[in-house]
C-alpha positions in Angstrom: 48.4 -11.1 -97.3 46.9 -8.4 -95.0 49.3 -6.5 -93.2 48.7 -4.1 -90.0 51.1 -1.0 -88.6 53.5 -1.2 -85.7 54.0 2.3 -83.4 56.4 3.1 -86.2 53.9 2.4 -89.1 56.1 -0.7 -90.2 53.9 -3.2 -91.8 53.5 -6.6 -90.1 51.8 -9.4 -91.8 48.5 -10.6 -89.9 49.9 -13.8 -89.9 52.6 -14.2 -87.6 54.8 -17.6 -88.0 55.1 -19.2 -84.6 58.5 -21.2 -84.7 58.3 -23.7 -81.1 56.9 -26.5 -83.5 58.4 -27.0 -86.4 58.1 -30.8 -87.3 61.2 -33.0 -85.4 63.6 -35.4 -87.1 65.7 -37.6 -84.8 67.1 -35.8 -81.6 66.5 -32.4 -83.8 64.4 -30.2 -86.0 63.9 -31.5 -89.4 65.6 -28.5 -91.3 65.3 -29.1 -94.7 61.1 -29.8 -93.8 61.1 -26.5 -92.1 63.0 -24.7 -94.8 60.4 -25.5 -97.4 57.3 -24.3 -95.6 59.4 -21.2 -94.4 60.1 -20.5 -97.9 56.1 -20.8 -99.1 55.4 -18.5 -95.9 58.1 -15.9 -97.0 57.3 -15.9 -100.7 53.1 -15.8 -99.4 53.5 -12.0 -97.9 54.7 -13.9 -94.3 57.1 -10.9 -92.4 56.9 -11.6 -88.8 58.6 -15.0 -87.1 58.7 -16.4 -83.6 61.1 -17.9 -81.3 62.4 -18.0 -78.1 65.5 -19.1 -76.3 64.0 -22.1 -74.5 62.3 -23.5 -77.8 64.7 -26.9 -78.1 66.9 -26.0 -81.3 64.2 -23.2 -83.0 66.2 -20.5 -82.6 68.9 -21.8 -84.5 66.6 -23.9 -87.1 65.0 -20.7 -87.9 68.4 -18.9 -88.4 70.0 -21.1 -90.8 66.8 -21.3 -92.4 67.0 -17.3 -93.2 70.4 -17.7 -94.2 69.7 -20.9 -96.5 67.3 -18.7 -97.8 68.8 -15.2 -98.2 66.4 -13.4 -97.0 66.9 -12.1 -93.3 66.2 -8.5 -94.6 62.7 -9.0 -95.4 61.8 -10.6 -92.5 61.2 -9.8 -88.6 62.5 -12.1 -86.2 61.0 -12.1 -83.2 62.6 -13.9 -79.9 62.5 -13.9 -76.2 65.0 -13.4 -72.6 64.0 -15.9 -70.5 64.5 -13.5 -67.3 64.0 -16.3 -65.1 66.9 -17.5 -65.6 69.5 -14.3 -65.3 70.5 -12.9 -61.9 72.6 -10.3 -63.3 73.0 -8.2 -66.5 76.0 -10.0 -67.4 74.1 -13.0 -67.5 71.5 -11.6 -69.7 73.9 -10.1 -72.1 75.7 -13.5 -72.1 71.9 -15.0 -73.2 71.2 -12.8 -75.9 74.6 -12.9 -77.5 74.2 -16.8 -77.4 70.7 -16.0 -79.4 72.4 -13.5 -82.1 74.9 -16.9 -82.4 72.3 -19.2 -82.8 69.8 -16.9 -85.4 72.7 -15.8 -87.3 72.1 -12.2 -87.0 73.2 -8.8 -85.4 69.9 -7.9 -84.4 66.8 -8.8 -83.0 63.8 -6.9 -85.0 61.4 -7.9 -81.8 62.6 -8.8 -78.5 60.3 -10.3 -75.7 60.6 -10.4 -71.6 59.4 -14.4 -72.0 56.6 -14.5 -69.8 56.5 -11.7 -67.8 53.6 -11.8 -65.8 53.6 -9.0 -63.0 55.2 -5.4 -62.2 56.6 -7.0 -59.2 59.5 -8.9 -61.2 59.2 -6.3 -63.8 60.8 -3.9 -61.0 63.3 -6.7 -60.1 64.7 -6.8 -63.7 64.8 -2.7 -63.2 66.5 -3.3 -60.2 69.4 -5.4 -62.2 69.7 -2.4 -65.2 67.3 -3.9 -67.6 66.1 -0.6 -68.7 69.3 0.7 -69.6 70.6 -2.6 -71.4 67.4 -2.3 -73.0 68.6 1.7 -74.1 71.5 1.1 -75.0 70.6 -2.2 -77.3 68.3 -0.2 -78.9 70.4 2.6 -79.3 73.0 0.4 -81.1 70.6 -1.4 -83.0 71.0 -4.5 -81.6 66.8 -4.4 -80.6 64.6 -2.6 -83.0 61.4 -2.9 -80.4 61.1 -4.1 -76.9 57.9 -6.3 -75.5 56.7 -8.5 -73.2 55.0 -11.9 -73.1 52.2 -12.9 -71.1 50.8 -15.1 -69.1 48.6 -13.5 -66.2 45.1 -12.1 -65.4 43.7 -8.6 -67.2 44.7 -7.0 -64.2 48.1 -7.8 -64.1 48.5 -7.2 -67.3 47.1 -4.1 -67.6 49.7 -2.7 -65.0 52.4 -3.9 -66.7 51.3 -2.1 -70.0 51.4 1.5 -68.0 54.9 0.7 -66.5 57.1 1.2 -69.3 57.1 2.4 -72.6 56.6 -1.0 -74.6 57.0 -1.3 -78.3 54.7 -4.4 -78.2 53.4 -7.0 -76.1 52.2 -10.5 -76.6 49.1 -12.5 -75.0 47.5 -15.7 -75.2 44.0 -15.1 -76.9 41.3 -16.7 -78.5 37.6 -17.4 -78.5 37.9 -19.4 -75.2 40.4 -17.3 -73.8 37.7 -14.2 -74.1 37.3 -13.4 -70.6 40.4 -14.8 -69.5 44.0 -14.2 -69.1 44.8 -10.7 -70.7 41.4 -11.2 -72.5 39.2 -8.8 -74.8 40.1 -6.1 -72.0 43.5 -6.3 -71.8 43.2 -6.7 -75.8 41.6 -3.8 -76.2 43.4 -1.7 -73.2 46.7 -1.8 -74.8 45.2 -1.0 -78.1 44.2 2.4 -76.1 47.6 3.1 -75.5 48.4 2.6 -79.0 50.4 -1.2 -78.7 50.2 -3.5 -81.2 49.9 -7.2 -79.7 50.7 -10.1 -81.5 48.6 -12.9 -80.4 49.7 -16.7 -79.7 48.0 -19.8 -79.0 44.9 -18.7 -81.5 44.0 -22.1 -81.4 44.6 -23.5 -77.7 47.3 -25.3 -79.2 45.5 -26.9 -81.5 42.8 -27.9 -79.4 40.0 -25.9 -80.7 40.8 -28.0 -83.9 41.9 -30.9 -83.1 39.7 -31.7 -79.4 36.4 -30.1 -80.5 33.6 -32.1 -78.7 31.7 -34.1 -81.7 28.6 -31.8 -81.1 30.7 -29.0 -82.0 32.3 -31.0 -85.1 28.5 -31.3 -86.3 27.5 -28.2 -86.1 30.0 -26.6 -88.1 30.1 -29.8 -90.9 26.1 -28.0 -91.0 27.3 -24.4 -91.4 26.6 -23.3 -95.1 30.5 -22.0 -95.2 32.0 -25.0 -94.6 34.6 -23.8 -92.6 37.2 -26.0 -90.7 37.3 -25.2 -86.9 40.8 -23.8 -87.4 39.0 -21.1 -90.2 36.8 -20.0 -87.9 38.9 -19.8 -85.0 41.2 -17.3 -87.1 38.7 -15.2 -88.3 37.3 -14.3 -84.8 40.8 -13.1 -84.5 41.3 -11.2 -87.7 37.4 -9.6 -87.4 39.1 -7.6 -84.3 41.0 -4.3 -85.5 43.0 -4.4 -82.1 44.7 -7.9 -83.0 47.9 -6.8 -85.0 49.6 -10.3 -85.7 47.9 -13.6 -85.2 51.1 -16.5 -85.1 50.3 -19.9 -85.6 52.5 -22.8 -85.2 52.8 -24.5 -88.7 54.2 -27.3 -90.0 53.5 -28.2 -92.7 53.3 -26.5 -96.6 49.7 -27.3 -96.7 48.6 -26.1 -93.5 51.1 -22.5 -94.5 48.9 -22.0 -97.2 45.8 -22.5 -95.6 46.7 -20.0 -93.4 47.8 -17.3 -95.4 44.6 -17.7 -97.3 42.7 -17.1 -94.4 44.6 -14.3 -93.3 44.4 -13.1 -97.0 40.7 -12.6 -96.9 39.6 -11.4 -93.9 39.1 -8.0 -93.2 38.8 -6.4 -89.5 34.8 -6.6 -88.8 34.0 -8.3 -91.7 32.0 -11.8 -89.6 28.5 -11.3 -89.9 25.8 -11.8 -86.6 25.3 -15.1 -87.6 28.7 -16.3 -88.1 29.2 -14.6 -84.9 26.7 -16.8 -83.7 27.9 -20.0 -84.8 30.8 -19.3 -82.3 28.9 -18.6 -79.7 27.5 -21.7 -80.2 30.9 -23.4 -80.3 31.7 -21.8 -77.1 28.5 -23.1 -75.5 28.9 -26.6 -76.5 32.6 -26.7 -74.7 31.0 -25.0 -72.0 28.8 -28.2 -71.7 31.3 -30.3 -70.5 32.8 -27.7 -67.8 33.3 -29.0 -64.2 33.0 -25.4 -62.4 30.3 -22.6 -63.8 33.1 -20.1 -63.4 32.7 -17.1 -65.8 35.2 -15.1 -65.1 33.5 -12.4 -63.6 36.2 -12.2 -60.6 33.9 -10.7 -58.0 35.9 -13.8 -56.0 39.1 -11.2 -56.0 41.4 -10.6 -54.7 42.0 -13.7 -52.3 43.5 -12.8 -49.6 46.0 -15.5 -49.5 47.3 -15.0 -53.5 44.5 -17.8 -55.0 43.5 -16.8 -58.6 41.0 -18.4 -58.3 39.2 -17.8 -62.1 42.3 -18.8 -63.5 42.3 -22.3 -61.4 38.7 -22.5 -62.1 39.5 -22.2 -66.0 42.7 -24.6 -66.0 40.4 -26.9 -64.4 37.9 -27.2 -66.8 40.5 -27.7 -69.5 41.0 -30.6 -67.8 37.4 -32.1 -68.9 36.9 -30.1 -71.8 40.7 -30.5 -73.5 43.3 -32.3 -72.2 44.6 -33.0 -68.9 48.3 -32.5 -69.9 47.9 -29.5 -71.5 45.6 -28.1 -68.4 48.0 -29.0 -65.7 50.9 -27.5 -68.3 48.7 -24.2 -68.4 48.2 -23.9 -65.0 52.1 -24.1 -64.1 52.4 -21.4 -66.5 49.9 -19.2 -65.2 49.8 -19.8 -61.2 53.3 -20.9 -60.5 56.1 -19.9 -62.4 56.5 -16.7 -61.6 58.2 -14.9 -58.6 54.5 -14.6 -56.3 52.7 -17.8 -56.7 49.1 -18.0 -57.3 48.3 -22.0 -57.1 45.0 -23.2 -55.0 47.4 -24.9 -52.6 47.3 -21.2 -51.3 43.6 -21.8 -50.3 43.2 -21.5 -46.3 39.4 -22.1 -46.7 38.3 -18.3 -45.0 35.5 -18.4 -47.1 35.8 -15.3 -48.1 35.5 -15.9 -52.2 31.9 -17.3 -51.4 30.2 -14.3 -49.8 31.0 -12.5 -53.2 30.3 -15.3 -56.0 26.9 -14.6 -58.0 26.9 -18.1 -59.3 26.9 -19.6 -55.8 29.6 -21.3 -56.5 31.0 -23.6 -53.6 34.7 -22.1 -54.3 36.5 -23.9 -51.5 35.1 -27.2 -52.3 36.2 -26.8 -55.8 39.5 -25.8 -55.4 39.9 -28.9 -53.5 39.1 -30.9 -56.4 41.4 -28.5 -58.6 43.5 -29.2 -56.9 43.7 -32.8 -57.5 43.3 -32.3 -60.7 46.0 -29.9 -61.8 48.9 -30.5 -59.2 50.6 -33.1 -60.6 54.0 -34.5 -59.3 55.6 -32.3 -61.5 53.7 -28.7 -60.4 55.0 -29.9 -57.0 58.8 -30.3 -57.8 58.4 -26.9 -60.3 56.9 -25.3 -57.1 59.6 -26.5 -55.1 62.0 -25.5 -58.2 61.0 -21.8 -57.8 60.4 -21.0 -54.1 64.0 -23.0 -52.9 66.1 -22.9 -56.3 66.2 -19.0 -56.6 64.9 -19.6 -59.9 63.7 -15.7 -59.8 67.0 -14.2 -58.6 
């Protein structure tokens, strides 16, 4: 197993495991499954595990795992607030008592602000004492490092890097996810400022495996390394010295040990030109079936009605070039659960977007059609959730 420093210098394994899908059994997680393949992760060099509040029943599977096991010394557990849902410090004391319960511990060795995607409700949570809960937690023990999930564009998060002193941070990344979301930038910014961030969804959920177009399938079944698509998504990651923890969702002994093979052998800039290459090509052959020649460039921004409009753009492809569910899923996370909306339904046609767009790029037109795409019945009643609910305080 490779392993890569915290601020501290602690050692972190590369591979991170991400606990939101370990395999089900009945209305619950199958434990005893879990156990096992915790166990071959543990005993393979694996130090750094994932959960978070509103994962149905991980927190606790994961905590009387560790205790089955004996080993909650040699591990770091890594868990999340879900802000959204406290008003009060009371409230979020009550929260992460009820997660010490559940994992079985005193402590939390990394604690997350779950999806915290702007300085605006950063400030809020200021505003209710987070800082000094955080303080004092830390100063007790309670917390060994403080973070933040995220969910946003690279401007956005870069902001929220500069307005506190975080221990960590957390992004979605991955050879899609480039020039989007947090992306290489924001990667590489908080590198700069000397954070380590863990990465999730290396694998778009899977569907960089699993939802390849065939096209891409051939190609790599041509590619003298005979790589599997997951391989070679994990490698892009592990080639960049800025990545410090890469978690993947496993579940199942097999796929474990696959990984931690993987993350065994791969040093930071150790993929050649050509096997950089071969994902460029990858890339282009998703990029085929793309509704929207969006790349990201953002000349568009800002709207001046709140549309993030790259980030629609990119949901919306998903939609064609993934999978609806997970698209429309995506875009709720990114657009619309959080305190100032950024949906297309913000769209007032000005025209403004168009004047700017070096692809030519009939923006308003398009975020029409995104719009049908993406806003199910269930973004609306989230929507409506969020703005008349007070989900945000």
């Amino acid at each position: 197993m490779q392993y890569r420093e915290n601020k501290q210098g602690e050692q972190l394994s590369v591979l991170g495991y991400g606990c939101m899908r370990f395999s089900r059994k009945g209305n619950g997680i199958d434990l005893e499954k879990a156990q096992k393949e915790l166990q071959v992760a543990i005993e393979g060099g694996v130090n750094y595990f994932d959960t978070a509040y509103v994962y149905a029943g991980s927190e606790a599977a994961l905590g009387a795992a560790l205790e089955n096991l004996n080993c909650r010394e040699k591990v770091n557990i890594a868990t999340k607030l879900p802000h959204y849902l406290i008003k009060s410090i009371e409230g979020c004391e009550k929260l992460f008592q009820e997660e010490l319960k559940r994992l079985r511990t005193t402590y939390v060795d990394y604690y997350l602000m779950h999806m915290l995607d702007d300085v605006e409700t950063w400030e809020k949570l200021c505003a209710l004492g987070i800082k000094e809960w955080i303080a004092q937690k830390k100063e007790s023990g309670a917390i060994r490092h403080i973070g933040f999930s995220y969910h946003g564009n690279t401007e956005n998060f870069k902001a929220l890097i500069d307005a506190y002193d975080w221990d960590f941070c957390q992004i979605q990344y991955n050879y899609m996810d480039e020039h989007s979301q947090a992306g290489r930038e924001g990667l590489q910014y908080a590198a700069s400022q000397k954070i380590p961030v863990v990465i999730m969804e290396p694998l778009r959920g899977g569907r960089l495996v699993g939802m390849l177009p065939e096209k891409a399938k051939e190609l790599l079944k041509k590619e003298p390394h005979h790589r599997s698509p997951a391989e070679w998504g994990l490698k892009w990651l592990y080639d960049q010295p800025e990545v410090t923890v890469v978690l993947s969702g496993m579940n199942s002994e097999e796929m474990v040990r696959e990984n931690m093979r993987v993350a065994s052998e791969t040093l930071p800039h150790s993929l050649s030109e050509e096997e950089k290459q071969v994902i460029e090509q990858i890339k282009e052959i998703i990029a085929e079936t793309v509704k929207v020649g969006c790349t990201g460039c953002r000349y568009c921004m800002p709207c001046p009605f709140g549309v993030d409009i790259p980030e629609t753009f990119r949901c919306y492809n998903a939609v064609y070039s993934e999978s609806k569910r997970g698209a429309q899923h995506e875009y709720l996370q990114c657009t619309t659960f959080r305190k100032t909306p950024t949906d297309a339904s913000l769209c007032r046609e000005c025209g403004k977007c168009e004047e700017h767009c070096p692809q030519h790029i009939p923006i308003r037109a398009e975020l029409k059609n995104a719009r049908k795409a993406l806003e199910s019945p269930l973004f609306h009643l989230t929507k409506f959730a969020v703005k008349h609910l007070r989900l945000w305080g």
